[in-house]
N, C-alpha and C positions, 0 to 999 in steps of 0.2 A: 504494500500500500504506500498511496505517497502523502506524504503531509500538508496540506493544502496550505495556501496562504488565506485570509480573509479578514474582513473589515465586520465592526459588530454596531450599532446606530440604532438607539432606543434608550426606553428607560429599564436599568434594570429588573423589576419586579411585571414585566410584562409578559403578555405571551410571546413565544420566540417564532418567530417565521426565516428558515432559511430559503435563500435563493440561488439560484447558478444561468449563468449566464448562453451566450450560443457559442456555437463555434467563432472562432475568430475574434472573442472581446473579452474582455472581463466584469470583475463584479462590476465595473463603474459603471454599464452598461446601464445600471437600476437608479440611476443617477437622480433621474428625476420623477420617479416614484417616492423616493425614500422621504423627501419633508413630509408626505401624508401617512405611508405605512408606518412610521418611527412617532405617528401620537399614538399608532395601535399596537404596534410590537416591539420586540427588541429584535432586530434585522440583521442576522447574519446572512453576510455578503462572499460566498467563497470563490475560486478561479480554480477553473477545473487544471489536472496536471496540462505542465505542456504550454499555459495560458498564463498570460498576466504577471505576478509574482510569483506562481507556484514553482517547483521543481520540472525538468523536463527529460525525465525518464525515455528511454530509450524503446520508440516505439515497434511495431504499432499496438495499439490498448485495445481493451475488450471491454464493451462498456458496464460490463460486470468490475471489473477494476476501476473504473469510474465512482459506479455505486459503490463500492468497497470504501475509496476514499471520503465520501461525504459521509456514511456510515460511523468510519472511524475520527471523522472531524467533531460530531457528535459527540461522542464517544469520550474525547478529549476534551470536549468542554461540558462535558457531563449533562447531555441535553436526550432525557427517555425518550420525549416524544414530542416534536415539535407540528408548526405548519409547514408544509414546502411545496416549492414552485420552482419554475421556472420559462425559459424561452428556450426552445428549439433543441438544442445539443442538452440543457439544462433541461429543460422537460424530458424528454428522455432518459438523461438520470434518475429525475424524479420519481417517474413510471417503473424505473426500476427498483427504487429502492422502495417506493409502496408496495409492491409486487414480493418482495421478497421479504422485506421487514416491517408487514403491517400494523403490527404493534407501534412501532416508532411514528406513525405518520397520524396527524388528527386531520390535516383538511389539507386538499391536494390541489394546486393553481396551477394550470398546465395552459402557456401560451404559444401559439406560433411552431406547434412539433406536430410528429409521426411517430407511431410506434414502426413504423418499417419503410426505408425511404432507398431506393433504387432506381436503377439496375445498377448492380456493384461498378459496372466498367466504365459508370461516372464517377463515380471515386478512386477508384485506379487511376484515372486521367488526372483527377485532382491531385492527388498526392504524385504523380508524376511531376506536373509541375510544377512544386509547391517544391519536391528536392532539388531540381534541375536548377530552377529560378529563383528559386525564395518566392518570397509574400508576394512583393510588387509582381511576379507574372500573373497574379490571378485576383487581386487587388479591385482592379476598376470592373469586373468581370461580377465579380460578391458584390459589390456597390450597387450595380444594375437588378441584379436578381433580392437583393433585401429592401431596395426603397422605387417607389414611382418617379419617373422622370419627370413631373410637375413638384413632388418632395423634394429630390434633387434641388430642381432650379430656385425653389423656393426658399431651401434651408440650407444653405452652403453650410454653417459653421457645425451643426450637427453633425452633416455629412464628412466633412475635413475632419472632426473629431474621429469618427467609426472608420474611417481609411487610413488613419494616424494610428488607431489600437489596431487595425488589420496588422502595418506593417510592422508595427512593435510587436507582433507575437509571433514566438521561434516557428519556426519552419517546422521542424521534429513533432514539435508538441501540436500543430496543425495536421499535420499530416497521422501524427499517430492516432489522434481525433476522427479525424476521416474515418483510417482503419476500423475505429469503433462502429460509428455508424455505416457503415461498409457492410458489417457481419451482423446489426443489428435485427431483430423481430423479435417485436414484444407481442405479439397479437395474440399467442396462447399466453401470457403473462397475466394480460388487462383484469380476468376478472377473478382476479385473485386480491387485488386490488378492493380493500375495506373502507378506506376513508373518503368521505364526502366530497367530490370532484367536479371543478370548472375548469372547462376547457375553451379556451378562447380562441377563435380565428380571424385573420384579416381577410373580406374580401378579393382586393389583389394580392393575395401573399405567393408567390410565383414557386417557391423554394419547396414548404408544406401548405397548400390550399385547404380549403374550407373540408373536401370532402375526408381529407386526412383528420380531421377534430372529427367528423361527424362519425366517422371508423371509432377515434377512441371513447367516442360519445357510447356509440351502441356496445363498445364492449365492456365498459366498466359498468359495473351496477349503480343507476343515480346519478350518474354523470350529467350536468348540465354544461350544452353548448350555448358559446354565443357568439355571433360572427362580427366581426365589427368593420361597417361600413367604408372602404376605402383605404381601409386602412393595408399595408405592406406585411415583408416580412417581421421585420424590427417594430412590431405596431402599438410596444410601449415608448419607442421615441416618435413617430411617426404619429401617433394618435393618444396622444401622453394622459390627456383626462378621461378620458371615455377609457384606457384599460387599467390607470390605477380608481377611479371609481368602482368598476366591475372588481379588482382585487380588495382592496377594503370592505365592500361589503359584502363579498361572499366569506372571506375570514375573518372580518372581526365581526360575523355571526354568532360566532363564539367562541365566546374568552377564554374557555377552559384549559389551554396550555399554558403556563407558568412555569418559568425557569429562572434562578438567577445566574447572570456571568461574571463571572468572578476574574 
């Protein structure tokens, strides 16, 4: 397992909501959710291996060691059973670690993913050139398919920001990432899956579409979908109030996880 790095933002005596981020970013990604989630939780923010400040272990990963890691981040901060969420590569996590360790999980936010995202020899391609070239070959390429080209034109600094974390994150840890979701299918997993679940989608989300939420929709028991209108892949920066309203008030539905961080 690898040690993750992470960022913690709330009051301590609150309920704890962990979250992970996509491929290609890190925690900061939650950047501007965090003034609203942090009156309701205390916000653990991790970077999956590979990403951000974490370690970057020598790929490629299984995203069973993925969840392994958030698991034991847990574990480390002595947290039984939290909320958790996340976007894309992080929802995935998520789904795994509900799946496996449903004990630990009270309410599940799952934005912008797939339980099973193919055909592998688009990720073979990626991780090709992600070792060949580094970040910048496939750079403007991720930009296109996570935001609308009227997003784009509209929000440069957003954008310049999420192209700046593209190319600050190792190459290894991208690509061993990939690898994960490469070999990924959670679809016998989902209902195994106990805790109360929202699954978010963006209408143009080009990467995972709507009908992918509506997949993990029908396989978890209870699962509430919601699609949010126009919104991209990245549809908590892209559409920043409309999906931390929908996160707020699906988990702080209820209060009942309390942790403190020490």
């Amino acid at each position: 397992m690898t040690a993750l790095a992470y960022r913690v933002d709330g009051p301590r005596d609150a309920p704890v909501l962990v979250l992970g981020s996509s491929l290609g970013t890190s925690g900061s990604m939650w950047d501007p959710q965090i003034p609203a989630l942090s009156e309701h939780f205390r916000v653990v923010r991790y970077d999956h291996r590979g990403h951000g400040r974490s370690p970057v272990p020598p790929g490629p990963y299984e995203l069973a060691e993925l969840g392994a890691d958030v698991l034991a981040l847990m574990d480390a901060l002595q947290l039984d059973r939290v909320h958790l969420g996340g976007l894309s590569l992080g929802g995935m996590v998520s789904m795994w670690v509900a799946s496996h360790a449903p004990d630990r999980v009270d309410r599940l936010a799952l934005v912008c993913t797939s339980a099973k995202l193919g055909p592998p020899e688009i990720w073979t391609e990626r991780i090709e050139m992600v070792r060949v070239g580094g970040m910048a070959a496939l750079t403007e390429m991720v930009i296109g398919r996570w935001f609308t080209p009227g997003f784009v034109a509209a929000n440069p600094s957003v954008v310049d920001t999420v192209r700046q974390g593209l190319l600050d994150t190792p190459a290894e840890g991208y690509a061993g990432c990939c690898g994960a979701i490469q070999t990924m299918d959670l679809l016998d997993d989902l209902p195994r899956i106990t805790a109360p679940t929202l699954v978010i989608a963006g209408s143009e989300d080009v990467p995972t579409p709507p009908e992918h939420a509506h997949r993990i929709g029908s396989l978890i028991p209870g699962a509430r979908v919601e699609v949010v209108d126009g919104a991209s892949h990245l549809a908590n920066l892209s559409h920043v109030d409309t999906v931390t309203s929908l996160l707020v008030s699906f988990l702080a539905s209820d209060e009942s996880v309390a942790k403190d961080l020490s």
